[in-house]
C-alpha positions as CSV (number, residue, x, y, z in Angstrom):
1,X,-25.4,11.0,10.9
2,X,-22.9,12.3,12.8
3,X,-22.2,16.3,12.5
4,X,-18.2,15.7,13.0
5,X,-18.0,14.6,9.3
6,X,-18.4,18.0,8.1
7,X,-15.6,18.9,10.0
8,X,-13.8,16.5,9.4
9,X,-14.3,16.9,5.3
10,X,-13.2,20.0,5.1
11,X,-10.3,19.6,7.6
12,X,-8.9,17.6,4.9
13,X,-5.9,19.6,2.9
14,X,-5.1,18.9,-0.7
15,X,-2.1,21.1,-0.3
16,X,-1.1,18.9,2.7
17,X,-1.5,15.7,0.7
18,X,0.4,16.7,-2.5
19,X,3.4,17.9,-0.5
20,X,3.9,14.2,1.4
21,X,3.6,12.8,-2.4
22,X,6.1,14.7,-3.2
23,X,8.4,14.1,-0.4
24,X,7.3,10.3,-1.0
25,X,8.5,10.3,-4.6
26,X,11.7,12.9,-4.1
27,X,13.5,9.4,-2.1
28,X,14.0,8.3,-5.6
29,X,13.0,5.0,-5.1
30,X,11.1,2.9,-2.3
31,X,11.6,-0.8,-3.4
32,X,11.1,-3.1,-1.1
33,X,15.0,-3.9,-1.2
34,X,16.2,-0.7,-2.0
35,X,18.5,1.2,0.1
36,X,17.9,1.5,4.1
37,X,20.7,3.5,5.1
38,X,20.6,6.6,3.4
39,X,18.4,9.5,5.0
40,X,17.7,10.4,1.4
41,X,16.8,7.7,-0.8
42,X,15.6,4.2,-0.6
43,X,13.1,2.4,1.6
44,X,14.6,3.4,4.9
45,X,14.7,6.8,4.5
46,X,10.6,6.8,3.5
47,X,9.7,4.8,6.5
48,X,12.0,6.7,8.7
49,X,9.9,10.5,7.6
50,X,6.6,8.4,7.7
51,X,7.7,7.3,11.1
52,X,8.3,10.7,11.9
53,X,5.5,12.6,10.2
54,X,3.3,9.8,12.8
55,X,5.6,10.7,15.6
56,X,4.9,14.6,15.5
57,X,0.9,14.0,14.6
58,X,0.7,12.0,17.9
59,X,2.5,15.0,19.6
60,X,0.4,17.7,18.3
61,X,-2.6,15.5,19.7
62,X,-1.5,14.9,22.7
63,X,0.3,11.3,22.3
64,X,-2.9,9.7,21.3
65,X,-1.6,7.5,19.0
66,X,1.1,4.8,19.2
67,X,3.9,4.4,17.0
68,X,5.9,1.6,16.2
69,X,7.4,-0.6,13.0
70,X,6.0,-3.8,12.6
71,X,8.8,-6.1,10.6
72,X,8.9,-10.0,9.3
73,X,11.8,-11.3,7.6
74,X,11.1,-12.4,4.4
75,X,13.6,-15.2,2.8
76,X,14.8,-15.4,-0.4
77,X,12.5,-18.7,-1.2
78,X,9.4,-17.1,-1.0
79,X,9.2,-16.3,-4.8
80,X,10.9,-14.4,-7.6
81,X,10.7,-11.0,-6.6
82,X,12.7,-11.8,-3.0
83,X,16.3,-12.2,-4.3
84,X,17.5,-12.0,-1.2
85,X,16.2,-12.1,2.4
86,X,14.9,-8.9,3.5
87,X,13.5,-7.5,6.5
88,X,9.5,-5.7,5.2
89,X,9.2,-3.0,7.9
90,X,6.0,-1.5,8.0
91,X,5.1,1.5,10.2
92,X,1.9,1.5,12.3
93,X,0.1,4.2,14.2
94,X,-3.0,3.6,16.4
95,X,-5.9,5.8,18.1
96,X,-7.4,4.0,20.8
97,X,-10.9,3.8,20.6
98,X,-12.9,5.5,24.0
99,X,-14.8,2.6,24.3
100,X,-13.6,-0.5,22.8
101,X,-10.6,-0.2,22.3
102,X,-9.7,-3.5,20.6
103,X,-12.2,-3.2,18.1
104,X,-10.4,-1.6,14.9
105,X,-11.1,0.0,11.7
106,X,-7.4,0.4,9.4
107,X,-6.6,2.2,6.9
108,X,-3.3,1.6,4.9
109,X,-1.1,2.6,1.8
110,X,1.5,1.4,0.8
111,X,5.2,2.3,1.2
112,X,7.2,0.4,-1.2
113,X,7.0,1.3,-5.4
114,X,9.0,-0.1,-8.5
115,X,9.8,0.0,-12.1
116,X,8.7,-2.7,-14.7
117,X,11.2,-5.4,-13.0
118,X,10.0,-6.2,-10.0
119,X,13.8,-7.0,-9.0
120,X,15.4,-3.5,-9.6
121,X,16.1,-2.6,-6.7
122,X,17.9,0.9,-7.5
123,X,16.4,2.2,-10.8
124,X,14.8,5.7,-9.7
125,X,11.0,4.3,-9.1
126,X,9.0,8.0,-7.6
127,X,5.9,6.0,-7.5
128,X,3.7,9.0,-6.9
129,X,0.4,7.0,-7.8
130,X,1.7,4.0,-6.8
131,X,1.6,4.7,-4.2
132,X,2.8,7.9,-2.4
133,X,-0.5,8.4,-2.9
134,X,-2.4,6.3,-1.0
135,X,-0.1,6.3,1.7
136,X,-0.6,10.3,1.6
137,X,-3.8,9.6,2.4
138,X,-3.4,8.0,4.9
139,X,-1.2,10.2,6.8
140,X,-3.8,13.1,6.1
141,X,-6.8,10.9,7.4
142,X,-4.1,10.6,10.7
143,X,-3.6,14.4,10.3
144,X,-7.1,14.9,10.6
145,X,-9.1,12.3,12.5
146,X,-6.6,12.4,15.5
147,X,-7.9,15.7,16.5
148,X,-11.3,13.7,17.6
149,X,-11.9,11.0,20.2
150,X,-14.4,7.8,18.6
151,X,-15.5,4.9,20.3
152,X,-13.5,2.1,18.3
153,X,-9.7,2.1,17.6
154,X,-8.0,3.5,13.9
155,X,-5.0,1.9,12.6
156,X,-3.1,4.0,10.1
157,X,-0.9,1.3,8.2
158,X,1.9,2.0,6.0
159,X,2.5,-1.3,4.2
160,X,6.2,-2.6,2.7
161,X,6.6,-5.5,0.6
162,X,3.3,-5.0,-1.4
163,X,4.8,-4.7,-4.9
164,X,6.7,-8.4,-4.3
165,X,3.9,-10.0,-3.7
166,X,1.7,-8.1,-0.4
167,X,4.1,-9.1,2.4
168,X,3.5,-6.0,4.3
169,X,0.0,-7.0,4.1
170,X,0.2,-10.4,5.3
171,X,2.5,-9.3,7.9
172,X,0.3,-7.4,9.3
173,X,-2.4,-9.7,8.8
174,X,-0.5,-12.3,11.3
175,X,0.3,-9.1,13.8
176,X,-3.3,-8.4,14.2
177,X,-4.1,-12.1,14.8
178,X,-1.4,-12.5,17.6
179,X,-2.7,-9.5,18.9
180,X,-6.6,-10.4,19.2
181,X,-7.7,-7.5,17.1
182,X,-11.0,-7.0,16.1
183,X,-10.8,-5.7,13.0
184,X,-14.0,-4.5,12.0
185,X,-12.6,-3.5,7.6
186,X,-10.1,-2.7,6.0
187,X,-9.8,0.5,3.6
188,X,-6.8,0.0,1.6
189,X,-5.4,3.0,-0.2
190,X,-4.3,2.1,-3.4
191,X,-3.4,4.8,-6.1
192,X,-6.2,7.4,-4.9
193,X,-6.9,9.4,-8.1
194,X,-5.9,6.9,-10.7
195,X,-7.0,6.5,-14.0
């Protein structure tokens, strides 16, 4: 095995991870079609600080990791929960691997959350399950595993979309496939913790 783990365990901060939940749910909501203006509440304003939370773990390591939003425009036709068309942005950070550095492992969680109807779009939805805290998780696993160099590439994913039916998902999906990669799994953060 390799001895880095250890390290790496117990780089891991619970503190760390409950305050991005926290930031997560204090933008009130983060439905898919909520507001992407404000630099307070809504969608935008989440992707925007997960963006930036990316943006300063890539400085503190050195720019290792590259950071960019991935978007597909989703019409109105694609089912219920898409009453209008809407741009899913996701926001996407990747360590090049040493060696092969199109071989991938990602890990994702998602951005969006909602309340019982999949359509209200401005009802306060927190989502701190689901699912400020899988994509807390991811961010911390960025936090942590950037401070080492490994032979295959990490994507750290935060997905859009997911609650109207996983369009951040398949989005990414399409990204990857333009893009060659080899992705080698998939660990998909979905309400760490839950009951």
């Amino acid at each position: 095995a390799d001895p880095r783990i250890y390290e790496i365990i117990q780089s891991v901060s619970q503190e760390r991870i409950g305050n991005d939940i926290t930031t997560l749910a204090g933008f009130g909501t983060r439905h898919t079609l909520s507001d992407t203006v404000s630099s307070t509440r809504g969608i935008g304003a989440a992707r925007r600080w997960i963006k930036a939370e990316f943006d300063k773990i890539s400085s503190d390591c050195g720019g290792c990791l590259e950071v960019f939003y991935q978007r597909n425009l989703i019409s109105k036709a694609e089912n219920q929960r898409i009453p209008r068309d809407v741009w899913v942005v996701n926001v996407i950070a990747i360590q090049r691997g040493s060696k092969f550095p199109n071989r991938l492992i990602m890990m994702s969680g998602d951005i969006d959350s909602r309340v019982s109807d999949a359509n209200d779009a401005t009802s306060d939805s927190p989502g701190a399950n689901d699912n400020a805290s899988g994509m807390a998780g991811t961010l911390e696993a960025a936090r942590v595993l950037s401070k080492y160099t490994f032979e295959n590439s990490i994507v750290y994913a935060g997905l859009s979309g997911e609650e109207q039916g996983l369009f951040g998902g398949r989005g990414l999906a399409a990204y990857a496939r333009e893009n060659n990669w080899e992705l080698m799994g998939v660990l998909n953060n979905d309400m760490i913790g839950n009951i």
